[in-house]
C-alpha positions in Angstrom: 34.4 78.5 37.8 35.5 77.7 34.4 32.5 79.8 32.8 33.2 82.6 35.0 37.2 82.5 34.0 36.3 82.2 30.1 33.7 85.6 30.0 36.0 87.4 32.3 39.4 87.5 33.0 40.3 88.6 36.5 44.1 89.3 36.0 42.9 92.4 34.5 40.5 93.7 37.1 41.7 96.5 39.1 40.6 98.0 42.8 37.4 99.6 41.8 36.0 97.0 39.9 36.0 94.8 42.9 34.5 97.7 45.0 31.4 97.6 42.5 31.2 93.9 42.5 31.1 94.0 46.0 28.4 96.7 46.4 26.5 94.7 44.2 26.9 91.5 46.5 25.4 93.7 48.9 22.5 95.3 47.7 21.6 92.1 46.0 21.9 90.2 49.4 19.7 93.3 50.9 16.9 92.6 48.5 17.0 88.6 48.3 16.8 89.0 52.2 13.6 91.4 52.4 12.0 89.6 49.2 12.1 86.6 51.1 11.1 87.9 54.6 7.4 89.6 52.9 7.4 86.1 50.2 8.0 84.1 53.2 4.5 85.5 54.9 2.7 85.6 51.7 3.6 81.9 50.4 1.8 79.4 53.3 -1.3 81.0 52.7 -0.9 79.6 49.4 0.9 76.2 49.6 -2.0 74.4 51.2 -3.7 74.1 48.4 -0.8 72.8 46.1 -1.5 68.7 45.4 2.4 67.5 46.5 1.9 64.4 44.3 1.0 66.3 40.9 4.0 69.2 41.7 6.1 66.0 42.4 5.1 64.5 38.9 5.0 67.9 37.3 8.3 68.6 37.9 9.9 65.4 37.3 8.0 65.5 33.9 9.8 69.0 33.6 12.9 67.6 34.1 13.0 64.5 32.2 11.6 67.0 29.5 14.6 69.2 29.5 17.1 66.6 29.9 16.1 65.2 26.7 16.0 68.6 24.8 19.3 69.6 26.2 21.3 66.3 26.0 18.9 63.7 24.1 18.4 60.4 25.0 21.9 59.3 26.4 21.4 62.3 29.2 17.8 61.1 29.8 19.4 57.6 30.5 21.9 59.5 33.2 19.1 61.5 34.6 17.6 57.8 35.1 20.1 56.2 36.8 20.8 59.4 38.9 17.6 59.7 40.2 17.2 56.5 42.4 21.3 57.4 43.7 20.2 60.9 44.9 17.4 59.2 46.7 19.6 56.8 48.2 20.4 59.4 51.0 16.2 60.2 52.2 15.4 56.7 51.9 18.4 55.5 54.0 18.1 57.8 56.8 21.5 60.0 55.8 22.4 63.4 55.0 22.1 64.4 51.8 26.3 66.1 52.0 27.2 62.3 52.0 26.0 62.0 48.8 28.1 65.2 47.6 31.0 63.0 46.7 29.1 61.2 44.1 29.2 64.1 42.5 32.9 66.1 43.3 35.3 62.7 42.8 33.8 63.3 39.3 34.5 66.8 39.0 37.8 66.7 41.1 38.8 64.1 38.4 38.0 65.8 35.5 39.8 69.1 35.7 43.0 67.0 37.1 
């Protein structure tokens, strides 16, 4: 939200400017949906033959990767402790919305 109201400032928009945005909602939901209705036959034929354990280990390794090119060693300690508390929620049987206000108190708090 705060990106969106820093590049563009709605006060300013007038009537056709939300038409376009919303013809663009809906040709981009028309594509998304039919992309993923011919991916959605194509992929299982595929995903058998994906080891879970390497993805698993390949994309942590991605992450922990990125974390520490975009925010360095402090963020990689974050990601650390974050990981186990995101897990907290398969490993105790919960849904996973529970564990949305670990994250929004945070947020709420900042912009406050």
């Amino acid at each position: 939200m705060v990106a969106i109201n820093e590049l563009v400032n709605v006060k300013e928009w007038d009537f056709s400017i939300i038409v376009i945005l919303l013809i663009v909602i809906v040709l981009v939901s028309v594509i998304s949906y039919c992309s993923t209705i011919f991916l959605g036959d194509m992929i299982p034929v595929y995903l058998y033959r994906i080891n879970y354990s390497k993805l698993c280990a390949g994309v942590l390794a991605g992450l922990s990767a990125m974390t520490i090119l975009f925010t360095g060693w402090f963020g990689l300690m974050i990601f650390i402790i974050s990981t186990p508390i995101g897990m907290i929620a398969s490993y105790a049987k919960i849904r996973k919305t529970h564990a949305m206000g670990v994250i929004m108190l945070p947020v709420i708090l900042y912009f406050m």
